[in-house]
C-alpha positions in Angstrom: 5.2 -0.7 0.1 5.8 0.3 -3.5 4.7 2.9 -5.6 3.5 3.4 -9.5 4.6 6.6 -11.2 2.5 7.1 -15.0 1.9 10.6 -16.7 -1.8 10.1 -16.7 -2.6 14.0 -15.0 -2.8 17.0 -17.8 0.8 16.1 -18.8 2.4 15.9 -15.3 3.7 13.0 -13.5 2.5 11.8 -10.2 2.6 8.6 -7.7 0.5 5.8 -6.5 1.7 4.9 -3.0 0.0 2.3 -1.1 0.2 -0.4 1.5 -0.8 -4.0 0.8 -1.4 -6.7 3.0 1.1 -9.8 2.9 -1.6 -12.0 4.6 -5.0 -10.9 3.2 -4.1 -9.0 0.4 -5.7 -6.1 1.4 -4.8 -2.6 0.5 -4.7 -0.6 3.5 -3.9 2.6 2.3 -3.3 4.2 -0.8 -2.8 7.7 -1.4 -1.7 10.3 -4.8 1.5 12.5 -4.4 3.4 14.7 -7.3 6.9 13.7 -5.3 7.6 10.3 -3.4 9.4 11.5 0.1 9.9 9.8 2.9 7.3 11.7 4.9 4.7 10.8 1.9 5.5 7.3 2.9 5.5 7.9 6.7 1.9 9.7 6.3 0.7 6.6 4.6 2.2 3.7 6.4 0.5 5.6 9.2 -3.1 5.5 8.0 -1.8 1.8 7.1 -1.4 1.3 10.9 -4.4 3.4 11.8 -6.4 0.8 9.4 -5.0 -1.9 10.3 -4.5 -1.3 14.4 -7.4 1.5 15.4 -4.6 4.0 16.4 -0.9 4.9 16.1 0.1 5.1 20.0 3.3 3.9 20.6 4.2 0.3 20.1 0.6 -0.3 18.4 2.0 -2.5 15.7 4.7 -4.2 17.8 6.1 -7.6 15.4 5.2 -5.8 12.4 7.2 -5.7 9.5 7.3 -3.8 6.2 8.4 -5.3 3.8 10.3 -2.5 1.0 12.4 -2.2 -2.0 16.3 -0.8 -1.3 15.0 2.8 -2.2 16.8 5.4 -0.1 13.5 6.7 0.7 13.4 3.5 3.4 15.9 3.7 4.8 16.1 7.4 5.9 15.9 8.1 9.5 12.9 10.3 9.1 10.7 7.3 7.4 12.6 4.1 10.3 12.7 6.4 13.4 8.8 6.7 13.5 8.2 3.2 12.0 10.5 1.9 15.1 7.8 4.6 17.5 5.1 2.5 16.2 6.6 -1.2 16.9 7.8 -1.4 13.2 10.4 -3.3 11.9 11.7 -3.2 7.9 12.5 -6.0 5.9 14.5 -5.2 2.7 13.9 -7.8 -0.4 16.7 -8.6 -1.8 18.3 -7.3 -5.3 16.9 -9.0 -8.3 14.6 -11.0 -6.1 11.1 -10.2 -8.1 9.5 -12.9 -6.0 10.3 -10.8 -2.6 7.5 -8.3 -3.4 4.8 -10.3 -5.7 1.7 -9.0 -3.4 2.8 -5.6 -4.2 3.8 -6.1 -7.8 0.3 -7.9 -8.4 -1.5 -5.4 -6.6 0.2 -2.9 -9.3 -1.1 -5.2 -12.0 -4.3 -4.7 -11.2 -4.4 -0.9 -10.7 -2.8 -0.2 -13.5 -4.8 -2.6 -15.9 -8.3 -1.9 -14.2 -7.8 1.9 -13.4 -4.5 3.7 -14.6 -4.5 2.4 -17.6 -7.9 3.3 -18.9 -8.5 7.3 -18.7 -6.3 10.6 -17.9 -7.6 12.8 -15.1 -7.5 16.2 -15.0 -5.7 16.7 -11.3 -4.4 15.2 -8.2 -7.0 15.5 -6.6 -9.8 14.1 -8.8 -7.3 10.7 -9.4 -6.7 10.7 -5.7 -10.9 10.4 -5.1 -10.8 7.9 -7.7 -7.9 5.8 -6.1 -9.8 5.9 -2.6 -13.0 4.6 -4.1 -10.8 1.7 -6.4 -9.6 0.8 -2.8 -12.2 0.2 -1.1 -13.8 -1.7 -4.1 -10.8 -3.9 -4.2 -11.3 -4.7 -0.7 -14.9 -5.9 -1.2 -14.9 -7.7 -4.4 -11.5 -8.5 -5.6 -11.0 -12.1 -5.3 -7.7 -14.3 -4.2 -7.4 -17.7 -6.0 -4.9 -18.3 -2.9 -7.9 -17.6 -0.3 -10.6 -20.0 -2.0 -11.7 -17.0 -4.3 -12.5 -14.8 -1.5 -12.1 -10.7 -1.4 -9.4 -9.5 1.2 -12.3 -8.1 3.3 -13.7 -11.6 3.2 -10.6 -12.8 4.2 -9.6 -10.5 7.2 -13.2 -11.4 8.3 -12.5 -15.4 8.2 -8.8 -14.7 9.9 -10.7 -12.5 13.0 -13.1 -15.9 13.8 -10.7 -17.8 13.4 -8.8 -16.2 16.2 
């Protein structure tokens, strides 16, 4: 669950957060904020959950983990209590370990070379619209070489048959 801070709004900074998929590779959630908090994250592991699970009752994601830097942000009781609510546990990569989040760090690769590195917008809001359509066209036609060239969509669809 990382993030991507760039100066890329009217000479203001802002962040990418989203949620990726260890398994598929999909990106569950993504979402623009001027200020990474812990309840930024909260809001967006929970539309993570509510993507991924259909709801966020209690217990909903039970065996989950999420997998996160050593941020403080993490591992403040207002971001783990309501994780814990939700069946959530938190793995921590280790220090200097840049294999420990390469789905994330690839996912960043790809926004920032086919999106955030391209154009400037004008306000949250209009790179937040642009961020929710770039994640839903990632899901349908981004392709994994480790999934036979197949988009995460694809892939969640060939993981449900297969039980």
């Amino acid at each position: 669950m990382p993030s991507t801070g760039f100066d890329s709004i009217s000479g203001s900074r802002a962040a990418v957060l989203f949620a990726v998929d260890h398994c598929t590779g999909e990106c569950l959630a993504i979402a623009v904020v001027p200020e990474e908090t812990p309840a930024t994250w909260l809001a967006l592991v929970r539309a993570a959950v509510e993507c991924a699970f259909g709801s966020q009752q209690a217990n909903v994601a039970q065996g989950l983990r999420i997998r996160c830097d050593n941020l403080p942000a993490y591992r403040d009781k207002r971001f783990c209590g309501p994780l814990e609510r939700l069946g959530i546990r938190t793995s921590y990569i280790a220090p200097l370990n840049p294999r420990g989040n390469g789905m994330a760090e690839r996912f960043v690769r790809t926004l920032r070379d086919n999106r955030l590195a391209v154009r400037y917008w004008q306000t949250l809001e209009e790179l937040a619209r642009e961020m929710a359509a770039y994640r839903l066209l990632y899901n349908e036609q981004y392709l994994l070489q480790r999934w036979g060239y197949r988009s995460p969509m694809q892939v969640r669809e060939l993981l449900k048959k297969a039980g």
